[in-house]
Backbone of each chain as ProteinMPNN parsed JSONL, in Angstrom:
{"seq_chain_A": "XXXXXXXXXXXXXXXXXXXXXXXXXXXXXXXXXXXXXXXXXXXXXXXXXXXXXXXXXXXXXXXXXXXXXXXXXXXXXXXXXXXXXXXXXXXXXXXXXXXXXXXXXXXXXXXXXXXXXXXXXXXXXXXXXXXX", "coords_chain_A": {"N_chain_A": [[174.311, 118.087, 59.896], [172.924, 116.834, 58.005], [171.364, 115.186, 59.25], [169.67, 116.862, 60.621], [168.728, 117.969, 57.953], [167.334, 115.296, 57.62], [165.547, 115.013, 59.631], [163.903, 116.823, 59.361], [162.716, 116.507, 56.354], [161.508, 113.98, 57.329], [159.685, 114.339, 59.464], [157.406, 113.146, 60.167], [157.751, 110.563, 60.597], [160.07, 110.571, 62.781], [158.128, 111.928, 64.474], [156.598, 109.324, 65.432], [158.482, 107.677, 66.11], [159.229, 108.702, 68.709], [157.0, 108.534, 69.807], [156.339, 106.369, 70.443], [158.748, 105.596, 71.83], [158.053, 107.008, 74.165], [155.609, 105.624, 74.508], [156.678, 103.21, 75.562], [157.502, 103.325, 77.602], [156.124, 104.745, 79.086], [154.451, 102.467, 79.215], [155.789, 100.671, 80.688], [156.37, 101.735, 83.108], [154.027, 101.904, 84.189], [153.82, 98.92, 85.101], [155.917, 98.985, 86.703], [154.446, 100.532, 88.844], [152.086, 99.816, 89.121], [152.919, 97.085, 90.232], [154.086, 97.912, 92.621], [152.444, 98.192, 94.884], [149.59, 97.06, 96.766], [146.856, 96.678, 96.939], [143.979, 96.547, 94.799], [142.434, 99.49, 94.429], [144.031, 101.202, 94.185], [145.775, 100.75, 92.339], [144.509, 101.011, 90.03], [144.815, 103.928, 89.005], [147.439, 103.552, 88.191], [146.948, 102.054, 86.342], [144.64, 103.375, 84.458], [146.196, 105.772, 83.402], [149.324, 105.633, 82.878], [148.892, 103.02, 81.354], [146.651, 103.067, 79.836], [147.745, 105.779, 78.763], [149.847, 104.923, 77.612], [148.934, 103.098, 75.602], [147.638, 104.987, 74.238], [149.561, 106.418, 73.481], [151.571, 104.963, 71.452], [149.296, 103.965, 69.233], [149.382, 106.861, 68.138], [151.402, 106.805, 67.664], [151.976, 104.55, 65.411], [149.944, 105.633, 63.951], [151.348, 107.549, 62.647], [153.464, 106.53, 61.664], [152.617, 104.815, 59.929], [151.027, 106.705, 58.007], [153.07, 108.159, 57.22], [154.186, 106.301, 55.399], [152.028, 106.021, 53.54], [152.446, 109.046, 52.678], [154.78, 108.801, 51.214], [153.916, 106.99, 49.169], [152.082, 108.711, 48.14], [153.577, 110.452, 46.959], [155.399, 109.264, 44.799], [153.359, 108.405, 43.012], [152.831, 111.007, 42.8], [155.575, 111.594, 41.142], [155.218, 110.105, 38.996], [153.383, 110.888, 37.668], [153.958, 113.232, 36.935], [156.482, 112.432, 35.202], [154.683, 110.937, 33.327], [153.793, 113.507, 32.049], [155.317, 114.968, 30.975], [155.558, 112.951, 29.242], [153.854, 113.606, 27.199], [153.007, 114.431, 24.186], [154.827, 114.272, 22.958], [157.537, 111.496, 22.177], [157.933, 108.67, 23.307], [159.388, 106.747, 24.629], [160.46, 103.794, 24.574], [162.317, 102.931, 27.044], [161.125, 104.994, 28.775], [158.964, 103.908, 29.197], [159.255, 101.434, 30.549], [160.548, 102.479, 32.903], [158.49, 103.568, 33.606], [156.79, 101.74, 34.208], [158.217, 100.216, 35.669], [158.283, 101.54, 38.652], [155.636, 101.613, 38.9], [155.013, 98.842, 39.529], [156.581, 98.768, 41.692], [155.29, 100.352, 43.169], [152.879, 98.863, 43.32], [154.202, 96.928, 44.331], [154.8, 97.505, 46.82], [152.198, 98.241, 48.088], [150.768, 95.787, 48.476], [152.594, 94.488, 50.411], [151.564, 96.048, 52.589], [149.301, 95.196, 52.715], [147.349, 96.308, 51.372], [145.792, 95.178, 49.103], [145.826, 95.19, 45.539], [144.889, 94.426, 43.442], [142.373, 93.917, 42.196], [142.668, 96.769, 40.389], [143.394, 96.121, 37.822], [145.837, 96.258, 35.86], [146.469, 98.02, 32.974], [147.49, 95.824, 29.52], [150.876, 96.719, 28.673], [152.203, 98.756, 25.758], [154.542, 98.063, 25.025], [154.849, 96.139, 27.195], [153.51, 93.656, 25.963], [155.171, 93.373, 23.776], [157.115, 91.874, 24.186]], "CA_chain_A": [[173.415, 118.781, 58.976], [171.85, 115.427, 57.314], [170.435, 114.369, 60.452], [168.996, 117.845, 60.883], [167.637, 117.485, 56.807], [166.329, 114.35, 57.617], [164.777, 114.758, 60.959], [163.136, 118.029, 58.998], [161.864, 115.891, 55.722], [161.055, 113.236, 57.829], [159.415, 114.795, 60.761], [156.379, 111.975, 61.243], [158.623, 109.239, 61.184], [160.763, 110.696, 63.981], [157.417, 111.933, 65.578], [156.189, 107.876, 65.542], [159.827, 107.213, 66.847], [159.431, 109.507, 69.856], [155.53, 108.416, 70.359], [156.571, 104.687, 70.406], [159.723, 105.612, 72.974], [157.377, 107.62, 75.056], [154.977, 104.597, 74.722], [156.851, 101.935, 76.08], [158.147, 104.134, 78.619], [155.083, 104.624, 80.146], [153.635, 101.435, 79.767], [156.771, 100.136, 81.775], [156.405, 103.008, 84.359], [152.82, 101.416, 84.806], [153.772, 97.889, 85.493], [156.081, 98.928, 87.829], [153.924, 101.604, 89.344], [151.482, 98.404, 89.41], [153.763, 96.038, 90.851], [154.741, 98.389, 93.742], [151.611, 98.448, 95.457], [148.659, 96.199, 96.74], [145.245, 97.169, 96.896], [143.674, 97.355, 93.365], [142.074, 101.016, 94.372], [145.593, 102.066, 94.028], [146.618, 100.195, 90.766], [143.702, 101.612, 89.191], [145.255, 105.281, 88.894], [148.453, 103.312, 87.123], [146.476, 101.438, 84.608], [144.426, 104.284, 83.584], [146.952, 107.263, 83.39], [150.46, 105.006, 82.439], [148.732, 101.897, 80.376], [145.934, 104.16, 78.797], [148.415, 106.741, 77.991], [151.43, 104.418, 76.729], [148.787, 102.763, 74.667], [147.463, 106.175, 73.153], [150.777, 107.124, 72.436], [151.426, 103.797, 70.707], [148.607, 104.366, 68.398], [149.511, 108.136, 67.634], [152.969, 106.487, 66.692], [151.839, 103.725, 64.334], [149.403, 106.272, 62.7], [152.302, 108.879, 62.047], [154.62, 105.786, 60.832], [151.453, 104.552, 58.487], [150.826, 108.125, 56.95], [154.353, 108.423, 56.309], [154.296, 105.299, 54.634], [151.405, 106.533, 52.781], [152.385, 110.151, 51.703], [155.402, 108.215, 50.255], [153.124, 106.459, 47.844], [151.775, 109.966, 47.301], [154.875, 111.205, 46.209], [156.073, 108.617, 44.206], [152.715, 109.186, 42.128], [153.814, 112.403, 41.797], [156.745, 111.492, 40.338], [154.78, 109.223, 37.867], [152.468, 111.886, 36.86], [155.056, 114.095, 35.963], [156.851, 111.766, 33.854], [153.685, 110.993, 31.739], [152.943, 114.748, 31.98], [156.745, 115.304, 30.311], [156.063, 112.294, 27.941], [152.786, 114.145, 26.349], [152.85, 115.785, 22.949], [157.005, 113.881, 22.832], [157.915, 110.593, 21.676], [157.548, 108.152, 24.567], [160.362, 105.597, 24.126], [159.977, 102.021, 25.348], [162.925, 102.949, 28.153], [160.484, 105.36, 29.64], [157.609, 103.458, 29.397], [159.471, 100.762, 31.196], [160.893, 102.858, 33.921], [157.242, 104.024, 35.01], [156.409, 100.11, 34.575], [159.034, 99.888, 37.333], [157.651, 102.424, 39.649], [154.259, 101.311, 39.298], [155.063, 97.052, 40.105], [157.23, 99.097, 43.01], [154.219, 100.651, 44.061], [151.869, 97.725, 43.739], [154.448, 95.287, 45.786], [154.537, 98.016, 48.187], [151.003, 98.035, 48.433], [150.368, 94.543, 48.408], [153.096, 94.42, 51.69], [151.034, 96.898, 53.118], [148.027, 94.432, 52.984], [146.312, 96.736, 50.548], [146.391, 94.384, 47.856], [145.733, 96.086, 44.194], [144.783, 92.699, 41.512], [141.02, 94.911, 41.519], [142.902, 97.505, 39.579], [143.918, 94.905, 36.739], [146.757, 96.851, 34.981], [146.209, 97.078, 31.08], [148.862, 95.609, 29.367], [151.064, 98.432, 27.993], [152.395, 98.241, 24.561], [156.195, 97.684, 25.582], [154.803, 94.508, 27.61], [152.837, 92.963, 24.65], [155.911, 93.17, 22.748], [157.885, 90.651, 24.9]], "C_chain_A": [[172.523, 117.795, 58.226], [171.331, 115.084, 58.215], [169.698, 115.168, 60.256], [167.673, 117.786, 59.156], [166.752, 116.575, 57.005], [165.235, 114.379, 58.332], [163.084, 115.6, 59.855], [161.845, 117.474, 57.601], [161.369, 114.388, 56.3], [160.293, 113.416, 59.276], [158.026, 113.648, 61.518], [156.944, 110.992, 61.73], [159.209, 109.381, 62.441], [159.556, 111.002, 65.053], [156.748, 110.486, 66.729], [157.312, 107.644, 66.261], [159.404, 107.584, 68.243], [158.11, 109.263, 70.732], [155.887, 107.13, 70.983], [157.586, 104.244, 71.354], [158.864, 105.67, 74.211], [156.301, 106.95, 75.775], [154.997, 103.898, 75.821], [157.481, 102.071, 77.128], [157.279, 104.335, 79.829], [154.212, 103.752, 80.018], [154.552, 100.385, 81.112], [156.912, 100.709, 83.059], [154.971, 102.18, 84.905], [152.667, 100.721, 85.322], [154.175, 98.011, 86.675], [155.053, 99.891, 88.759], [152.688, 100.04, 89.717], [152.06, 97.361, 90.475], [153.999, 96.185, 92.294], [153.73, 98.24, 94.818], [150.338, 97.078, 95.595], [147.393, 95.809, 96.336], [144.874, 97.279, 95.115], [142.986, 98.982, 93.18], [143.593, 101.81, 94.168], [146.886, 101.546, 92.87], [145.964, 100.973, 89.521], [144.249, 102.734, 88.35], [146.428, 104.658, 87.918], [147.951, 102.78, 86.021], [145.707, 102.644, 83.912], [145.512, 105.31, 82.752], [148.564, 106.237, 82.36], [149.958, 103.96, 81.457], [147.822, 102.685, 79.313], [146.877, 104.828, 78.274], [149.794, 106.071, 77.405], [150.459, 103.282, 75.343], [148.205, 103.617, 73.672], [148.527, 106.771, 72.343], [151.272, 106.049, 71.634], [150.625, 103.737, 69.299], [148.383, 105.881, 67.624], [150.644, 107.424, 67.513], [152.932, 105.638, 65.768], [150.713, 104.564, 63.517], [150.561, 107.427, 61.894], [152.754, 107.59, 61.052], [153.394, 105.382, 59.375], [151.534, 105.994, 57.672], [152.226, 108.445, 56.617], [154.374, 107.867, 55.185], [153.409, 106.064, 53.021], [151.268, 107.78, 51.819], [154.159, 109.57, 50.736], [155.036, 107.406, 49.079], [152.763, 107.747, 46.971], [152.932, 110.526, 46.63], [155.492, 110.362, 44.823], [154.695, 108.704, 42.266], [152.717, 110.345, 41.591], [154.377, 112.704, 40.936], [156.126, 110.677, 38.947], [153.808, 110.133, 37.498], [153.096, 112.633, 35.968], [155.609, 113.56, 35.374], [156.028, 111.885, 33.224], [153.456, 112.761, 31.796], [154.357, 115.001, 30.672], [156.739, 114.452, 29.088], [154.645, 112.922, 26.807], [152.934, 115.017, 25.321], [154.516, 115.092, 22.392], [156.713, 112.584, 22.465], [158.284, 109.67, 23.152], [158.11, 106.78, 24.139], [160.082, 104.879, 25.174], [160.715, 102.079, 26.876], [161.879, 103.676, 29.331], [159.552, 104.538, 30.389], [158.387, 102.449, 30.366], [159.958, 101.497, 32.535], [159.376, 103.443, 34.951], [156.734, 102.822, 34.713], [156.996, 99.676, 35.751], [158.255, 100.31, 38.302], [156.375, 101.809, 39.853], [154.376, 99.597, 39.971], [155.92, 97.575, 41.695], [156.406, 99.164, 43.93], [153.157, 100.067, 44.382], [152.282, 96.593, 44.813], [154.425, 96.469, 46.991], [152.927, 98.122, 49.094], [150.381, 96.794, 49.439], [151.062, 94.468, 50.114], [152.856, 95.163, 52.781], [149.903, 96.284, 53.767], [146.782, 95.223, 52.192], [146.293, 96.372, 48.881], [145.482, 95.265, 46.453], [145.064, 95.176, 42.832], [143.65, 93.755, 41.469], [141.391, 95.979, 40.341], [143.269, 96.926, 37.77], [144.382, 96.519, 35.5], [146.631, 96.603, 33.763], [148.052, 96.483, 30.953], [149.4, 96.682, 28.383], [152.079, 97.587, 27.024], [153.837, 97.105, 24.606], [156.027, 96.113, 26.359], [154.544, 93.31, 26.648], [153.618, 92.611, 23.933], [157.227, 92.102, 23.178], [157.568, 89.266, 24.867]], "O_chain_A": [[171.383, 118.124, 57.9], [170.419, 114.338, 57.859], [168.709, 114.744, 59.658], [166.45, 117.649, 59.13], [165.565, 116.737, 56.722], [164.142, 113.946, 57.965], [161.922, 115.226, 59.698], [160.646, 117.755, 57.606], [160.793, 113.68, 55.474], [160.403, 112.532, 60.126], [157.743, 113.409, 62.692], [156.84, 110.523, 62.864], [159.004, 108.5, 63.276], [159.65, 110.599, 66.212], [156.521, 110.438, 67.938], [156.991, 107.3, 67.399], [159.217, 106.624, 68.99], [157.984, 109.587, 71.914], [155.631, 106.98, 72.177], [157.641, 103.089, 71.776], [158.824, 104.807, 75.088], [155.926, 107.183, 76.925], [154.161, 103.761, 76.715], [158.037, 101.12, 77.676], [157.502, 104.19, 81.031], [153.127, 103.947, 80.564], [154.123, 99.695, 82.036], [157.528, 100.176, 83.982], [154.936, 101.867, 86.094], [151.78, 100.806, 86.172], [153.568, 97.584, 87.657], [155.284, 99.465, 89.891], [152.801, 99.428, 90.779], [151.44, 96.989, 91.471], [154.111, 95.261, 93.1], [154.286, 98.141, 95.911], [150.192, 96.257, 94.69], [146.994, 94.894, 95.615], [145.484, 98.025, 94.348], [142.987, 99.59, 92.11], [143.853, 103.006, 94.036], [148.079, 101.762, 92.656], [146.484, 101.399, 88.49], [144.212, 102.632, 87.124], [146.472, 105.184, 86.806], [148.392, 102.967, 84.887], [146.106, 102.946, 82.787], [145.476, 105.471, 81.532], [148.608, 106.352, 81.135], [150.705, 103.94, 80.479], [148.183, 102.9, 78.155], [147.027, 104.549, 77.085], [150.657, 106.724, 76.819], [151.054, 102.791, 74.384], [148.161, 103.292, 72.486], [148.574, 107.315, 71.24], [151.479, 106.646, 70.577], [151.265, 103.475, 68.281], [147.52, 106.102, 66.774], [150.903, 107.919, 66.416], [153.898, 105.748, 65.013], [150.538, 104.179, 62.361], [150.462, 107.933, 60.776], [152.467, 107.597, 59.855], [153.478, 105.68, 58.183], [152.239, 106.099, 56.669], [152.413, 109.08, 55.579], [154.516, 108.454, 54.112], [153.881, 106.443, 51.949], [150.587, 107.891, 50.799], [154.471, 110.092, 49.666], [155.801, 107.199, 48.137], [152.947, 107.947, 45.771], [152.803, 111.098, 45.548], [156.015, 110.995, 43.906], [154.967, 108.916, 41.084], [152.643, 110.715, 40.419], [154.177, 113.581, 40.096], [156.756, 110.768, 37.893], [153.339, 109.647, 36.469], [152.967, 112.753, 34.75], [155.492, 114.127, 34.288], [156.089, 112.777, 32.378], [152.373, 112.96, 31.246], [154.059, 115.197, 29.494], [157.426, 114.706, 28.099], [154.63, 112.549, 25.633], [152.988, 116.236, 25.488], [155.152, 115.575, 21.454], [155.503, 112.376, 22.385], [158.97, 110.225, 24.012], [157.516, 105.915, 23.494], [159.634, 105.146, 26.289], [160.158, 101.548, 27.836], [161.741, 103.217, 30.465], [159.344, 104.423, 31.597], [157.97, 102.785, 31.475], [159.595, 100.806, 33.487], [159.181, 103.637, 36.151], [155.632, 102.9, 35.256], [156.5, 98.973, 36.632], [157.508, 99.505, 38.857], [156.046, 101.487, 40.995], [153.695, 99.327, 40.961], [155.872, 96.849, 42.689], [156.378, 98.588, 45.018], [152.456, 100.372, 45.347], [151.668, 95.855, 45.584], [153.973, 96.15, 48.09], [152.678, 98.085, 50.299], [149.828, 96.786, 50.539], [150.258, 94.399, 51.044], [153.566, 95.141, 53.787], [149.491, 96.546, 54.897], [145.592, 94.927, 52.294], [146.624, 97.0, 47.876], [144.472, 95.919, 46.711], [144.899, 95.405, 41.634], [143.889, 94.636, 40.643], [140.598, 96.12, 39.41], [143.301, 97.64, 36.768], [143.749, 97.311, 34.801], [146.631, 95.475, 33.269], [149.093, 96.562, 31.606], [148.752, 97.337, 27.567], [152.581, 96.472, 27.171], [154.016, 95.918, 24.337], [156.798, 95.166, 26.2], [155.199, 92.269, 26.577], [153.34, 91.636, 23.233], [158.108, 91.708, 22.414], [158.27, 88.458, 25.475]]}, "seq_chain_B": "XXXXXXXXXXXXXXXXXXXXXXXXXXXXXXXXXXXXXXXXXXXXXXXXXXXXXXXXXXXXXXXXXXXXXXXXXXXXXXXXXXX", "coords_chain_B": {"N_chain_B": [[145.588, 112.577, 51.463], [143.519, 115.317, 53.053], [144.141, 118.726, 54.498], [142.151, 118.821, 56.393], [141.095, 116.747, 56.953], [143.114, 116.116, 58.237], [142.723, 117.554, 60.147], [140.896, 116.788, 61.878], [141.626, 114.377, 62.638], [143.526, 115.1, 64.003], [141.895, 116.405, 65.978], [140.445, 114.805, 67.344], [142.363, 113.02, 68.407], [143.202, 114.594, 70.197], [140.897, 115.258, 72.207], [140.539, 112.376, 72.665], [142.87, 112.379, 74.565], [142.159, 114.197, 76.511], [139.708, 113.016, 77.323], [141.245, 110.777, 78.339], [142.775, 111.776, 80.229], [141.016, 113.142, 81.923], [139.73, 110.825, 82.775], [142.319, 109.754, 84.536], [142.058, 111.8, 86.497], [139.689, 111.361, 87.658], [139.857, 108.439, 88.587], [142.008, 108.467, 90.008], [141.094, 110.043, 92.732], [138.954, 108.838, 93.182], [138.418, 106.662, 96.386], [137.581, 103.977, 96.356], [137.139, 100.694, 94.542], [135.132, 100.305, 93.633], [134.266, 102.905, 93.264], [135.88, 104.093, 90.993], [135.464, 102.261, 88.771], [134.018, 103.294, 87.13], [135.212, 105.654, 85.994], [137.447, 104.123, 84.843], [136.191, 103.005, 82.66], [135.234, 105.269, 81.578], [138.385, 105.889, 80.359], [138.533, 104.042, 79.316], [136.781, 104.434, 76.534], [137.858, 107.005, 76.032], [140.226, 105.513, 74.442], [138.868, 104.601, 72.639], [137.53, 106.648, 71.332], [140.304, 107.603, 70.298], [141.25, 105.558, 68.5], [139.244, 105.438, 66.724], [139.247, 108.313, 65.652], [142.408, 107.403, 64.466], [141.967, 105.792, 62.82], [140.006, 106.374, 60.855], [141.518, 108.437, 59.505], [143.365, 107.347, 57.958], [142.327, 105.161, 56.531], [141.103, 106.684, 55.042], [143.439, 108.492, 53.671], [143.821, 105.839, 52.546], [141.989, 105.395, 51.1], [142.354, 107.801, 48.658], [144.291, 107.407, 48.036], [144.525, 105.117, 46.749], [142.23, 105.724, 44.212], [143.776, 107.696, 43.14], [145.59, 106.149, 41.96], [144.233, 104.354, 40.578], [143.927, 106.363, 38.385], [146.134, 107.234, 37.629], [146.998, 104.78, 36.021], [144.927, 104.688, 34.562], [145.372, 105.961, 32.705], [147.483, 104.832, 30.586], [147.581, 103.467, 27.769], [146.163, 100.803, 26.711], [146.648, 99.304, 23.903], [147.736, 97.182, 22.306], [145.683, 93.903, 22.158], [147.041, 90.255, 23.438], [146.398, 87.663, 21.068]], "CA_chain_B": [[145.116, 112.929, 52.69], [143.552, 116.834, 52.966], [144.195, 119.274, 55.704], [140.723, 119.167, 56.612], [140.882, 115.021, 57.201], [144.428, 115.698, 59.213], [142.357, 118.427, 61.448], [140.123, 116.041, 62.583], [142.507, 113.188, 63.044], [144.385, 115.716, 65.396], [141.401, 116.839, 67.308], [140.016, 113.606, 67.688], [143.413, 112.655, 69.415], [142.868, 115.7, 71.702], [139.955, 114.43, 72.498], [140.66, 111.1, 73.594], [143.533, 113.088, 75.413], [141.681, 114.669, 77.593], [138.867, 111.935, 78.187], [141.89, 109.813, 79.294], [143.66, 112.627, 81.657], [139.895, 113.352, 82.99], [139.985, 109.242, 83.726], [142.74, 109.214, 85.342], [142.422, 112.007, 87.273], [138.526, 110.864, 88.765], [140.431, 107.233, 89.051], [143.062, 108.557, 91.14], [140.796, 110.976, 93.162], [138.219, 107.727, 94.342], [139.069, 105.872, 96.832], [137.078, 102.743, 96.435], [137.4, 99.827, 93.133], [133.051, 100.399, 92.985], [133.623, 104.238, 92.364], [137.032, 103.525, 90.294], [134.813, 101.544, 87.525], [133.385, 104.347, 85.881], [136.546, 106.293, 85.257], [138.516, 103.168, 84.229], [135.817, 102.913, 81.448], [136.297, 106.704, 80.295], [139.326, 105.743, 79.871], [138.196, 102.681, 77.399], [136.299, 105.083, 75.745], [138.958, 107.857, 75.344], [140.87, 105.439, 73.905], [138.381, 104.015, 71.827], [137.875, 107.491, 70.312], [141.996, 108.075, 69.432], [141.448, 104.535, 67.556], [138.212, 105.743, 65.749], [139.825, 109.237, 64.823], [142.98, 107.101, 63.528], [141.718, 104.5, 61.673], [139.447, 107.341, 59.936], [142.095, 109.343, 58.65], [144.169, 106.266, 57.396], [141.519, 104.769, 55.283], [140.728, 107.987, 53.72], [144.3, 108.366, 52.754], [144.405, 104.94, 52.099], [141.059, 105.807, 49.438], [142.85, 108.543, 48.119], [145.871, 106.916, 46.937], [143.804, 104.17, 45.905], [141.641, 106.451, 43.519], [144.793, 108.381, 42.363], [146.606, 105.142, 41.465], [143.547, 104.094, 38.91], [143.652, 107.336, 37.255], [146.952, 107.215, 36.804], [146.899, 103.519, 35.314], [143.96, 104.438, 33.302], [146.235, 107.133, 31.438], [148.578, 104.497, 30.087], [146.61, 103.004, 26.305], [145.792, 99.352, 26.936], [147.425, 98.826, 23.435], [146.702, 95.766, 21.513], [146.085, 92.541, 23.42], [147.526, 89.314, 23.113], [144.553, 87.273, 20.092]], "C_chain_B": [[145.112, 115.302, 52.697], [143.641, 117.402, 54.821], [143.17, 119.361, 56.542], [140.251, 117.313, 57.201], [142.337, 115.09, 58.682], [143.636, 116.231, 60.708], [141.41, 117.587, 62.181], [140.397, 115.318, 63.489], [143.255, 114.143, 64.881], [143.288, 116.308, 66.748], [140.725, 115.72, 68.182], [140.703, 112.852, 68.868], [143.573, 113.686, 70.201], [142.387, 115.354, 72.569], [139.863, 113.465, 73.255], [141.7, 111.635, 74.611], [142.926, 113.407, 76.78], [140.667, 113.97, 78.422], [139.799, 111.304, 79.378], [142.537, 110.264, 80.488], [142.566, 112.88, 82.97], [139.714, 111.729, 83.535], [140.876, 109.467, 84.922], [143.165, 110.259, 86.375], [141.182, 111.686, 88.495], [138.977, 109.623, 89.094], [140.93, 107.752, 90.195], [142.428, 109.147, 92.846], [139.585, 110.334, 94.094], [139.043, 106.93, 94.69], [138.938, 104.17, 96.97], [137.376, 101.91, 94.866], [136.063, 100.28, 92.455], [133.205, 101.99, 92.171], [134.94, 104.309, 91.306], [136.299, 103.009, 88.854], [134.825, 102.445, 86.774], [134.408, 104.811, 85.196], [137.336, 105.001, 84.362], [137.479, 103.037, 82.573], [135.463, 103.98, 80.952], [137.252, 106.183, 79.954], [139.55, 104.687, 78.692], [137.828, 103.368, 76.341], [137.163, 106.193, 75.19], [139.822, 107.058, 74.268], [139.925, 104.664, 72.443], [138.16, 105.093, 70.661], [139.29, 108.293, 70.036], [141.564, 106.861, 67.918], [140.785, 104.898, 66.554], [139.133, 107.043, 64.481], [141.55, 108.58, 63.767], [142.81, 106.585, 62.185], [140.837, 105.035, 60.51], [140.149, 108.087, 58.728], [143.222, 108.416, 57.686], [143.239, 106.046, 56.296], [141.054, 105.821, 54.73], [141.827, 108.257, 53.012], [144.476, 107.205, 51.751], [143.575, 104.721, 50.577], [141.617, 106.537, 48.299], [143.907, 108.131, 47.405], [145.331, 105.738, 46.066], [143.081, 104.737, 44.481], [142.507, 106.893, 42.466], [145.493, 107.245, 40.961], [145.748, 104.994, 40.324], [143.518, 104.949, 38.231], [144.758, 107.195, 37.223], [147.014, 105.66, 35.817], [145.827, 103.731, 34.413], [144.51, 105.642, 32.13], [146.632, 106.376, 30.479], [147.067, 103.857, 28.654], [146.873, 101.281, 26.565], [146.656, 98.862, 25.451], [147.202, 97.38, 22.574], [147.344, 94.58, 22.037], [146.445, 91.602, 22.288], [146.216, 89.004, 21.84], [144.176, 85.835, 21.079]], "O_chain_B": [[145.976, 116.159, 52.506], [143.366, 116.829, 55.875], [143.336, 120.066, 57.537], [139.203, 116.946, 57.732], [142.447, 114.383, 59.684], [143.735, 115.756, 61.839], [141.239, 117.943, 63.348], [139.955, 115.262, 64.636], [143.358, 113.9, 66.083], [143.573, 116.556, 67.92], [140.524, 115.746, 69.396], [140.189, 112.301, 69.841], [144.35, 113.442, 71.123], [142.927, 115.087, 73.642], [139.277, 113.472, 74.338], [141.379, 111.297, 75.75], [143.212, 112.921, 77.875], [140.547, 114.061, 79.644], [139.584, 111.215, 80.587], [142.826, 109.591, 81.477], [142.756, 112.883, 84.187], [139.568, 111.533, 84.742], [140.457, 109.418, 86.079], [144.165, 110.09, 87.072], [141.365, 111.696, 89.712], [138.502, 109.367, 90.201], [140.404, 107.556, 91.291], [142.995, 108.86, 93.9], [139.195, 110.777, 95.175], [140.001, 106.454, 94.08], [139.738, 103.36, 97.44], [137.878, 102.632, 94.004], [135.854, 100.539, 91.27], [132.689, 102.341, 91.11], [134.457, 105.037, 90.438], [136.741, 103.513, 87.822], [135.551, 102.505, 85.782], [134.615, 104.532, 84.015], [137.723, 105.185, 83.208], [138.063, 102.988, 81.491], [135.281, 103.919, 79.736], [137.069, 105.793, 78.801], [140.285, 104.547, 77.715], [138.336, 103.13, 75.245], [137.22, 106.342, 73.97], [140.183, 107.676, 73.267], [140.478, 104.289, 71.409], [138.394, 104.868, 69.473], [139.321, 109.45, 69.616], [141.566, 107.171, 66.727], [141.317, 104.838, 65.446], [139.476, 106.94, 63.304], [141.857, 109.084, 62.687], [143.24, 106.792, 61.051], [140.793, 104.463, 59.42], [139.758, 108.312, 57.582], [143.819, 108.948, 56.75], [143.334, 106.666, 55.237], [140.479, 105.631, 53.658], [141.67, 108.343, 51.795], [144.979, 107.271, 50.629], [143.967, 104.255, 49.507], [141.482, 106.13, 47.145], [144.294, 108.521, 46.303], [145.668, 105.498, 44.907], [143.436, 104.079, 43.504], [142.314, 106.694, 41.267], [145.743, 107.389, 39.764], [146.142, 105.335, 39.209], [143.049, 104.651, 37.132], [144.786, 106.657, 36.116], [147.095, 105.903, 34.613], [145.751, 102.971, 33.448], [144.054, 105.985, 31.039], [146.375, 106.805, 29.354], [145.851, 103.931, 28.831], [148.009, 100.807, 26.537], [147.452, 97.958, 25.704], [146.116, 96.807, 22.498], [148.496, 94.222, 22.28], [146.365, 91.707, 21.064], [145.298, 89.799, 21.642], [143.135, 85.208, 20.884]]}, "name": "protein", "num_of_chains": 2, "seq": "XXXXXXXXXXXXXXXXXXXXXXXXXXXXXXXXXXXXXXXXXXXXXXXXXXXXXXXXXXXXXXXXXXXXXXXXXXXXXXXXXXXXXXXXXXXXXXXXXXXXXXXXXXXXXXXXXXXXXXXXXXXXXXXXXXXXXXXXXXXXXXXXXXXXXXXXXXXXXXXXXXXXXXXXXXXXXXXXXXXXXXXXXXXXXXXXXXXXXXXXXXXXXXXXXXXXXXX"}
């Protein structure tokens, strides 16, 4: 039943899984399908159909695994919206403020290891830092 | 990323789909390397538009979260700087 949850909230990841099997499956089907034969009029048909199509599915599996990646940033903003949305009009203690200080240096090294580096945004400094 | 950026992404990869199946079925279907060329470069081109339609719908998410992120960081009160 957790596999089945997961597969279900994780359904690109496993689709990227299954693109990236399916990939390397038929780029290996190609070589040999290549290999077997002489003539290049008759390799041709394997490089298009098996190398074309194990490197399309390759690239439909590293865009699923990227946009995963990416609606996990979205979410995690989520989650940091709604905190400040919960700390508005309330008393907005230093623990909070530091716990969406976490989240956000989470979400900048994740960035950054992404290769979408973030310094342009230049973070103010928030009160709770200043006071260190 | 909107449903309207995904629908693209997905027809885009149709798209090159079918360029590359129509490659390789005029590849398979000449018998010579001379009439072979052409198809083999549909098939560059199919795949050139999967790459286009990916790399489209990535950097638009990748705007979008970018965008989001400064509005949320410009919520927080800058606060009084160091002197």
């Amino acid at each position: 039943m957790e596999l089945l949850k997961w597969c279900r909230l994780q359904w690109d990841r496993l689709a990227a899984v299954i693109a990236f099997a399916a990939g390397a499956v038929l780029l290996i089907a190609g070589w040999l399908g290549v290999s077997g034969v002489v003539y290049p009029a008759e390799q041709i048909p394997y490089v298009v159909s098996a190398g074309f199509g194990g490197l399309f599915l390759l690239g439909v599996g590293g865009t699923l695994w990227h946009s995963a990646d990416l609606r996990d940033q979205w979410r995690t903003l989520d989650r940091i919206e709604q905190h400040l949305a919960r700390g508005v009009g309330t008393a907005v203690t230093p623990d909070s403020l530091d716990d969406v200080v976490a989240r956000l240096d989470a979400l900048e090294q994740r960035n950054a290891g992404n290769g979408h580096s973030m310094t342009m945004l230049e973070r103010p400094t928030l009160p709770s830092e200043a006071r260190r | 990323m909107s449903r309207r950026n995904a629908g693209a992404c997905v027809a885009g990869n149709l798209i090159a789909a079918l360029i590359v199946t129509a490659a390789w079925i005029g590849a398979s279907g000449a018998t010579t390397l001379r009439a072979q060329v052409p198809y083999l470069n549909l098939g560059v081109i199919g795949l050139l538009v999967a790459a286009f339609a990916n790399a489209t719908l990535l950097a638009q998410a990748q705007r979008d979260i970018d965008a989001r992120t400064r509005r949320v960081l410009g919520r927080f009160d800058p606060g009084p700087t160091e002197p």
